[in-house]
C-alpha positions in Angstrom: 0.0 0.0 0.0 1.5 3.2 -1.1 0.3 6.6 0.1 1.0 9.2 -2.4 0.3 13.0 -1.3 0.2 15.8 -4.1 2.1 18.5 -1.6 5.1 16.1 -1.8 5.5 16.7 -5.7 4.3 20.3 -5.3 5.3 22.1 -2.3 3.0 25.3 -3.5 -0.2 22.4 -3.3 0.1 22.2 0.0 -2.8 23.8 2.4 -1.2 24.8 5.1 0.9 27.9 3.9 3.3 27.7 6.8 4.4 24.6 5.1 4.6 26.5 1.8 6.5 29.0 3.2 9.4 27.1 5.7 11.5 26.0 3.1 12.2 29.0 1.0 12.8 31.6 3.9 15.1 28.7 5.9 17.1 28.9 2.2 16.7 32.9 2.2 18.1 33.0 5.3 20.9 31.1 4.7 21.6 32.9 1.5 21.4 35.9 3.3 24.2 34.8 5.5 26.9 33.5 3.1 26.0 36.6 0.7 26.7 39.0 3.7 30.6 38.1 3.8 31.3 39.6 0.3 30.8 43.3 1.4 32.2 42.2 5.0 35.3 41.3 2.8 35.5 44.3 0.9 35.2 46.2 3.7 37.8 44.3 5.1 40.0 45.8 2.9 39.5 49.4 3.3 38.5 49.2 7.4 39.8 46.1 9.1 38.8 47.6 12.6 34.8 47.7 11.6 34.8 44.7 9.5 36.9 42.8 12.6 33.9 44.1 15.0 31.6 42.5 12.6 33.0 39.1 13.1 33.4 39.7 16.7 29.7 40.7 16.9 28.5 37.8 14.6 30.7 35.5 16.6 29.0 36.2 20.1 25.6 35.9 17.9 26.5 32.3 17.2 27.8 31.4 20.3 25.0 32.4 22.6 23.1 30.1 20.9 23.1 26.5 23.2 24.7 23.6 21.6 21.9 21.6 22.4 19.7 23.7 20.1 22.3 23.4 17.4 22.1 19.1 17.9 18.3 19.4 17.6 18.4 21.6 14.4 20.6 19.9 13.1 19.1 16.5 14.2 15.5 17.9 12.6 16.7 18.6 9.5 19.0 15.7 8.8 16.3 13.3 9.6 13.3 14.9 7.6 16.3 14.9 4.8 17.1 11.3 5.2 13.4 10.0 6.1 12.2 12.0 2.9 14.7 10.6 0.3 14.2 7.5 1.7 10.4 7.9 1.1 11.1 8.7 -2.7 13.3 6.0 -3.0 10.7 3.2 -1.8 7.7 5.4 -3.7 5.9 6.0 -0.1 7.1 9.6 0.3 
């Protein structure tokens, strides 16, 4: 018996628009990040002071976050990952 749900194949057909909507902004966010060190670079280059506050300032950021919080984000997302491609693989999703 194979259960087959159309908001697997189509993200936007799913009802519940909170749904529709975690995946892109998680990615946004994320893009957001990584394209932030190009002009944290550059500035780099003409004040090393500010953009050496910068890092400091993103460093605390990062690291008042509880390690514990990292394992369970991390644990959440690898396992919907893992549980979904494993899904697709067997045709269940």
């Amino acid at each position: 018996m194979t259960s087959h749900t159309p908001a697997a194949d189509n993200p936007e057909a799913d009802p519940d628009p909170f749904t529709r909507r975690a995946r892109p902004t998680f990615l946004y966010v994320m893009y957001v990040l990584l394209l932030a060190a190009i002009p944290v670079g550059l500035l780099a280059a003409v004040r090393p002071a500010a953009a050496q506050a910068i890092a400091t300032g993103m460093r605390a950021y990062f690291g008042a976050i509880p390690e514990p919080l990292y394992a369970l984000f991390g644990t959440g997302y690898l396992g919907y990952t893992v549980a979904r491609e494993w899904g697709k693989a067997k045709g269940t999703r």
